[in-house]
C-alpha positions as a Markdown table, in Angstrom:
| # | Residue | x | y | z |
|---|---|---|---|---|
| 1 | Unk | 122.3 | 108.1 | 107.1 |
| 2 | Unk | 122.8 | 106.9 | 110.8 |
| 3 | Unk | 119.4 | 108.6 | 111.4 |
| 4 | Unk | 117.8 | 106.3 | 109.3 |
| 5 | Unk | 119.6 | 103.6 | 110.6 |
| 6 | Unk | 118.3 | 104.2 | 114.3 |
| 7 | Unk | 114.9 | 104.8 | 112.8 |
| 8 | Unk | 115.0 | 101.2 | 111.2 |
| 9 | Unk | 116.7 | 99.5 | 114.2 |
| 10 | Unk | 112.9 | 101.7 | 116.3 |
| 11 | Unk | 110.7 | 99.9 | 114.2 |
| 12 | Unk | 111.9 | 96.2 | 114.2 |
| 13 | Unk | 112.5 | 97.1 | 118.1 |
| 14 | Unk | 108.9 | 98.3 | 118.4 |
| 15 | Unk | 107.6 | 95.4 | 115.7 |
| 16 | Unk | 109.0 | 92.8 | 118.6 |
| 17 | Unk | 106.9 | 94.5 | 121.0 |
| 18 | Unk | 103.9 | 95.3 | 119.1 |
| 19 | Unk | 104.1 | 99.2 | 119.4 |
| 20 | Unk | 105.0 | 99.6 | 115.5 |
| 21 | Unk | 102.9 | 101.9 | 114.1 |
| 22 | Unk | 104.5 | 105.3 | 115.7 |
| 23 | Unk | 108.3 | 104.2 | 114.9 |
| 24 | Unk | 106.8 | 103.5 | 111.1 |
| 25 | Unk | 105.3 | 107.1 | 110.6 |
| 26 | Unk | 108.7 | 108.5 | 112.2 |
| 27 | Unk | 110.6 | 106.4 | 109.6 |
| 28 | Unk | 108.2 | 107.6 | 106.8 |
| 29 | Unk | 108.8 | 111.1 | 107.8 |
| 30 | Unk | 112.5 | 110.9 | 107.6 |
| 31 | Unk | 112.6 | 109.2 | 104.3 |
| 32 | Unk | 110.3 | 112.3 | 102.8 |
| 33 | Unk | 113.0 | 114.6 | 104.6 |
| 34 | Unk | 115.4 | 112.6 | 102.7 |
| 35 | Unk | 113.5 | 112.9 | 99.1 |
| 36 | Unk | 112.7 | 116.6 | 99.6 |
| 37 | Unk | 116.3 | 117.2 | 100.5 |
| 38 | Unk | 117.2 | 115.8 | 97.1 |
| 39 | Unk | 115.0 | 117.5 | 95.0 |
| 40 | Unk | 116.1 | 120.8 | 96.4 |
| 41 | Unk | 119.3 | 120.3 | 95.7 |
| 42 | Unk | 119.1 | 118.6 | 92.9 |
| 43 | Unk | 122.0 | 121.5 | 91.4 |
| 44 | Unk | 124.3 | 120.0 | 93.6 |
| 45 | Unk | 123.9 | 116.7 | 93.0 |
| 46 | Unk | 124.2 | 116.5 | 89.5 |
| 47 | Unk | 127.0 | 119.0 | 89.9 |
| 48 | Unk | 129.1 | 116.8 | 92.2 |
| 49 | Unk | 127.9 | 114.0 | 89.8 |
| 50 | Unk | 129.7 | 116.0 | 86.9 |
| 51 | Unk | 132.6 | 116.7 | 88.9 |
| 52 | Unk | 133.4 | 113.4 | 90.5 |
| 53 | Unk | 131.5 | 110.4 | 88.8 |
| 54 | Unk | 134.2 | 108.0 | 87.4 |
| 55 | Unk | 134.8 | 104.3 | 87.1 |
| 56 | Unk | 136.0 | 104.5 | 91.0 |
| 57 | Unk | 133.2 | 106.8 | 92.2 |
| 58 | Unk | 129.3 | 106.2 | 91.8 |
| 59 | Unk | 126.9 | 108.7 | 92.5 |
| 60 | Unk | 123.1 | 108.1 | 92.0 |
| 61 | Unk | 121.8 | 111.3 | 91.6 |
| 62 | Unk | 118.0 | 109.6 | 92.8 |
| 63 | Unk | 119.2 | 107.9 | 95.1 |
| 64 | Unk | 121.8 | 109.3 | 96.9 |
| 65 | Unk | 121.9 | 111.3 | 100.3 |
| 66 | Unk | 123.0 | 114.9 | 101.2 |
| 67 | Unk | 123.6 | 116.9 | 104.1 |
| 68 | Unk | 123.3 | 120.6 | 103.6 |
| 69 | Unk | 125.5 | 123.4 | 104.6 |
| 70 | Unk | 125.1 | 127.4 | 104.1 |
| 71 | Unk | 127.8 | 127.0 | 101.7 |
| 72 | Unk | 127.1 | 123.6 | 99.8 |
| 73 | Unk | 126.4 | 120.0 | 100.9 |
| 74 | Unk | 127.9 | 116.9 | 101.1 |
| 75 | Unk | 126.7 | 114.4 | 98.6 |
| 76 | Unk | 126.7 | 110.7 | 99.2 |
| 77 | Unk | 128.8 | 108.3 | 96.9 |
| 78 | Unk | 130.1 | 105.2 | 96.8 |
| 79 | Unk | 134.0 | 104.6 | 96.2 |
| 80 | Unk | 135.2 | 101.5 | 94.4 |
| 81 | Unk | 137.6 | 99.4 | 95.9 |
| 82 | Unk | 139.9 | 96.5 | 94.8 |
| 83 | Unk | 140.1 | 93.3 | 97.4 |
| 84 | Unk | 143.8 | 92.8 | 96.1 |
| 85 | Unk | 146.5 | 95.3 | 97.3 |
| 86 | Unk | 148.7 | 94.7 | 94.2 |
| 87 | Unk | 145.9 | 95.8 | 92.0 |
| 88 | Unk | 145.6 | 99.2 | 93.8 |
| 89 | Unk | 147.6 | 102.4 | 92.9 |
| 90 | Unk | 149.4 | 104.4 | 95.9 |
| 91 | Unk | 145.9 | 105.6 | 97.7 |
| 92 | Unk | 147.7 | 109.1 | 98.0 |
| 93 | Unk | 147.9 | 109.7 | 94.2 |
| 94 | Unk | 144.6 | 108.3 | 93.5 |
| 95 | Unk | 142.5 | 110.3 | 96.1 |
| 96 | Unk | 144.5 | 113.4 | 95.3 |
| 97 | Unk | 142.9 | 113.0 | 91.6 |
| 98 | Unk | 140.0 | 111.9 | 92.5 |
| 99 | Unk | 139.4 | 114.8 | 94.8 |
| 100 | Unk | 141.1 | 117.8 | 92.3 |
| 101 | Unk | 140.1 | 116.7 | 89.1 |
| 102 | Unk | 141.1 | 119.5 | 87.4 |
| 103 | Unk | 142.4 | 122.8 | 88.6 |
| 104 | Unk | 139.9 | 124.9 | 90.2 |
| 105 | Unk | 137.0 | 122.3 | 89.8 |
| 106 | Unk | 136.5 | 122.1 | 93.9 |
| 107 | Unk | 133.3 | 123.2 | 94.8 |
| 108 | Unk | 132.3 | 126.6 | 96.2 |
């Protein structure tokens, strides 16, 4: 995600100067990476999506990002989060459900 970022930041940078059309096909190329990273591992995805999708957690299984390992990836999500404290259970108790939903669900 931060390599996108840098690539966006290249191309306004390069739009103010008038050099834009080499940051542009960089950008291009990393958003490709991006898609073809998510169709390969599409498995994943809609595994973590199984696993951890939930009123708190989104995970858009088009959209999201994921960074590949040997052993499995990280998937991208987004976590909800209540402005008001007294709204909010103990954040211990609700990430340690969130992250074992069930005995032995964690991914291998």
């Amino acid at each position: 995600m931060l390599s996108l970022e840098r690539l966006a930041h290249e191309v306004v940078t390069r739009w103010e100067r008038g050099d834009l059309a080499e940051a542009v096909r960089a950008l291009d190329r990393h958003l490709q990476e991006i898609a073809e990273d998510r169709e390969r591992q599409r498995g994943l995805i809609e595994r973590a999506v199984g696993l951890y999708a939930d009123d708190d957690i989104e995970i858009d299984a088009d959209r999201t990002f994921i960074s590949e390992s040997q052993k499995g990836a990280f998937v991208m999500g987004w976590l909800w989060v209540t402005k008001r404290e007294d709204q909010c259970a103990p954040l211990e108790a609700h990430a340690d459900a969130v992250i074992r939903p069930q005995e032995g669900a964690q991914p291998q």
